[in-house]
N, C-alpha and C positions, 0 to 999 in steps of 0.2 A: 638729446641732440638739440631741441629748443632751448634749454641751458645756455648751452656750447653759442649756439649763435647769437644769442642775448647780449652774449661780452662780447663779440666784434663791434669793433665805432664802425657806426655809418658815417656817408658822406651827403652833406646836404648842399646846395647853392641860395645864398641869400639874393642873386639878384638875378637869374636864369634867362633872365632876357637881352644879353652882352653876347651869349652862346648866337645870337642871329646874325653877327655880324663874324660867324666864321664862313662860314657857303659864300658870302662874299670874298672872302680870300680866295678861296680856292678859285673862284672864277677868273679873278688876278692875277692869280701865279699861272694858271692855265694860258689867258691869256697874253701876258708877258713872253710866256714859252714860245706861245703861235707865231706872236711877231718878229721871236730872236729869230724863231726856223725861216721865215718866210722873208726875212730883210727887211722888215719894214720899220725897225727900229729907229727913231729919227736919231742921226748923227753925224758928225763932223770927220769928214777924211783929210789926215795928215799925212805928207808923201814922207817917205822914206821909214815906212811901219817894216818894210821887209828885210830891210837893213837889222832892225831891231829885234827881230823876231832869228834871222842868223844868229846876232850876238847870246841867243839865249835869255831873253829878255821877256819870251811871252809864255803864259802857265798855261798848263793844261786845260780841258774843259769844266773836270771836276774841282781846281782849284779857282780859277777863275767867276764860279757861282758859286763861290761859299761865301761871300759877302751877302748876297740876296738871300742867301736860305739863313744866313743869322739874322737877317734882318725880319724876313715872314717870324721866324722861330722867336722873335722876342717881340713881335705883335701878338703873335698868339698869344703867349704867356702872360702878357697885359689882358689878354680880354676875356682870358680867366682867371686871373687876381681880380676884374673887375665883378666879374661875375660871382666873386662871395664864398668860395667854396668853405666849409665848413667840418669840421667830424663833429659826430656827435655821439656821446659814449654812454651807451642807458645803463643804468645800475640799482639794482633795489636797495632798500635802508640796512641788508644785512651786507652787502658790500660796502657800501659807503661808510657806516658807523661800526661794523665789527662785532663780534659776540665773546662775550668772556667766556671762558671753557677753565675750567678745572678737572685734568687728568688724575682719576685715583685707580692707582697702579699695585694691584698685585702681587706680593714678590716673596711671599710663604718659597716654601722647600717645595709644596707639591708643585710649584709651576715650574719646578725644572724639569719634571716630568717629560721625557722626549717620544715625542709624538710626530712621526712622519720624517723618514728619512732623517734622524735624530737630532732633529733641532727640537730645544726645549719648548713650553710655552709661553717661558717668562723671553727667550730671546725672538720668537714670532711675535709677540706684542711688542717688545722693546720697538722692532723692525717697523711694524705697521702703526706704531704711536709717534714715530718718527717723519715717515711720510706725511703723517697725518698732520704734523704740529706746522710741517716746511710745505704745504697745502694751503694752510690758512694764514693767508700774507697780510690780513688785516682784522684777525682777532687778537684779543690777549688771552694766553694759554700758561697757566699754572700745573702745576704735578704735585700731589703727593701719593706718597709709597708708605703701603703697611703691610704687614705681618704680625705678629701679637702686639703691638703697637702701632700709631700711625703719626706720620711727621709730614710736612710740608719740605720736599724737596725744593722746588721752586717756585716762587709766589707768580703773581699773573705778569705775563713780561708779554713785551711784542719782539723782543730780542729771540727771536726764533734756534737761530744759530746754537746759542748758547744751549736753551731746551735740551736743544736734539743730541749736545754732547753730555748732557749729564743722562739723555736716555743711551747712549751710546755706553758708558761708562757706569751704569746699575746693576747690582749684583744684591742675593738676599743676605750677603753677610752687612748689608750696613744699617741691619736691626739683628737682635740677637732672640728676643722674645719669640717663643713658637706660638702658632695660633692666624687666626686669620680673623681682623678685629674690624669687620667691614663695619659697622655703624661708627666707630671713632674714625674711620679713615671719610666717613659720610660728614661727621658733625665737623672737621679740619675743613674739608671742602669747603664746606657753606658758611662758615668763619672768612676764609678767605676772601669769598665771592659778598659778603655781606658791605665791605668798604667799598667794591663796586659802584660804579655813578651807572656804568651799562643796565638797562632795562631788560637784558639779556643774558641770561646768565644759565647755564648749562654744565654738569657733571657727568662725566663719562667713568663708571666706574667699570675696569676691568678686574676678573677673580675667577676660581676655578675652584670654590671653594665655598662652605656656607661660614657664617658669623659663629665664632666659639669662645670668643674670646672680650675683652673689652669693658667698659662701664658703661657704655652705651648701646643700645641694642640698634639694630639696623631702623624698626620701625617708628623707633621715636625721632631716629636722626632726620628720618625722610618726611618725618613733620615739622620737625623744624625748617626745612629744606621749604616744602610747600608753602609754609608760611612768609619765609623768605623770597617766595617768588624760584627759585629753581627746579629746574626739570633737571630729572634722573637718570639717564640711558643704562642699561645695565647690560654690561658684555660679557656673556658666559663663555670663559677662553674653556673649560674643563673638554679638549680635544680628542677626539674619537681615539684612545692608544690602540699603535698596530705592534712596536716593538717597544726596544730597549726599555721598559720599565722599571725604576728604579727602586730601592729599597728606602723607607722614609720609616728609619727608624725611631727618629725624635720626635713623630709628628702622632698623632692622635689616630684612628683610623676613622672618626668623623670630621674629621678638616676635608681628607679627600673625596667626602660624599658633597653629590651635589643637591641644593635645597633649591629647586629651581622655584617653587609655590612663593617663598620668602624672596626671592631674587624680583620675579614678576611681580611680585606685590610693591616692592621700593618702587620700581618702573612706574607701576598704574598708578600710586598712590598722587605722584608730583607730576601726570601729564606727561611724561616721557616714554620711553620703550622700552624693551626686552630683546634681545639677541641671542638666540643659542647656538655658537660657532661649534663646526666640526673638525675646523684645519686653516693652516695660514689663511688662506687666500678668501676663505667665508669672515673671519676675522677682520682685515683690507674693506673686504665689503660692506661689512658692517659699521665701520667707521665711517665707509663712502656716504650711507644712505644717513646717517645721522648729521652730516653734515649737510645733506641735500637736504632733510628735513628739517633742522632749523631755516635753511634760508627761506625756504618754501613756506614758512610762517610769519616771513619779512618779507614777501614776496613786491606784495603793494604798499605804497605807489612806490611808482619805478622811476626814480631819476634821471633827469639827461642833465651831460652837461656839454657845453660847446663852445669849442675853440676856433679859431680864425688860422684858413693856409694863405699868410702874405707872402711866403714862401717862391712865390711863382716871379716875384716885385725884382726880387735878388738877380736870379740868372740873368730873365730880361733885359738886369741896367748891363749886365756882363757881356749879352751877346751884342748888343746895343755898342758900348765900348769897343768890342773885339773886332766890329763892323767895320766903324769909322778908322781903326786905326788901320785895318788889313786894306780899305779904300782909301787911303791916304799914302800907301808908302807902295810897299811890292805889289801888291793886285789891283792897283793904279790903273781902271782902263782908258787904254787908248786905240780905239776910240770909245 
């Protein structure tokens, strides 16, 4: 919740000592009032007002002071443009400069596995890799996807949009190799992330699966990784199945075991973390807390930055205008 209200702009006043000259209006208008009620208004009586007031010539009460209340209305408003008003929008260095992220995605045969009211696991990640990517409105977010091989779907973009339809639109046929080759989908990441200028730089590897395949093993990848400066999150989609399970005949019967010891170990080795999801919505979560957790390591120092409301300058000259012209023509008093 202290998050949450970190991002609202404050409102600040550069010159707060202009605000003393509002209590005197008001005693103004107060007393202006006193006078119209009381006659004591010094003014000039012209015969034959009655005449013109027949013709349909005299306005209401409520028409007749709308020149004065546009006129207090664009005092005010000067003597709070005077007074400096300000927003001020605090931000830490992981707001303001962004974090590279490299999504490595999953997308063997076992993650079609359906798990919970029969949505797959490869389309509850797609889902939450989705939210996750149109989330982060000011990192760059890369994807790559593997299976007994692994390729770089999309390199680091801030084109958000686009991300989220190539995760929208993944499917496991667009590798054909069986296996689940997480240390080559590890060493593409951090290739990636290597051109990098960001001093920030994070992998999110989602899998439901241990390493069977590949030329690179997971533990050498995740030293490269460290040495590069990347942190490793590691998201075990491998989801509690209640039904529908499917027959994975192509696939090895150790792709579907899970190797959580070797999973944790990539995690701990680069500073990052371990996640053992049981179903969408721990999934969601865990993405949440990975992302609260980088900022939380960019936390300090906190930026402000602040703009000027002249804002108040505008109306003011309008009601200002709308004054003199509504006192110059129909709302003309006489007396």
């Amino acid at each position: 919740m202290q998050d949450w209200f970190l991002h609202l702009p404050g409102l600040e006043l550069d010159q707060p000592f202009w605000l003393l000259l509002l209590p005197f209006f008001a005693v103004a208008i107060w007393l202006r009032a006193w006078l119209d009620r009381h006659g004591k208004t010094p003014a000039l009586l012209f015969p034959g007002l009655e005449r013109l007031r027949e013709q349909g010539f005299a306005a209401g009460a409520a028409v007749r002071t709308l020149p004065q209340w546009l006129r207090w209305a664009a005092l005010v408003l000067c003597v709070l443009a005077m007074a400096g008003p300000r927003l001020v929008l605090r931000q830490t260095e992981a707001e303001v400069t962004g974090i590279d992220v490299m999504l490595a995605l999953d997308i063997s045969e076992s993650m079609l596995q359906k798990d919970f009211a029969g949505k797959s696991r490869l389309d509850a990640s797609r889902e939450v890799a989705r939210r996750f990517v149109l989330r982060r409105s000011n990192d760059r977010i890369g994807l790559v996807v593997f299976r007994g091989k692994a390729y770089t779907q999309c390199p680091l973009t801030v084109d958000h949009e686009v991300l989220a339809m190539l995760l929208d639109h993944l499917s496991p046929r667009v590798i054909q190799d069986e296996g689940t080759a997480i240390g080559s989908a590890i060493l593409i990441a951090v290739n990636r992330l290597k051109a990098s200028s960001s001093p920030h730089r994070v992998i999110i590897l989602v899998t439901d699966g241990e390493n069977n395949t590949g030329e690179v093993g997971p533990s050498t990848a995740a030293a490269l990784a460290l040495q590069g400066g990347v942190r490793i999150y590691v998201v075990n989609a491998g989801f509690r199945t209640l039904k529908d399970q499917l027959d994975f005949s192509g696939e090895s019967s150790a792709h579907a075991a899970m190797d959580e010891e070797s999973l944790k170990s990539i995690a701990r080795s680069t500073g990052g973390g371990y996640y053992r999801v049981e179903d969408p919505s721990s999934l969601d979560n865990a993405l949440g807390s990975i992302g609260t957790l980088e900022k939380k390591r960019l936390s300090a120092p906190v930026t402000e930055r602040r703009s000027g409301l002249f804002f108040f300058l505008l109306p003011a000259t309008a009601m200002l205008l709308l004054e003199v012209a509504l006192s110059s023509g129909r709302l003309l008093r006489i007396p």
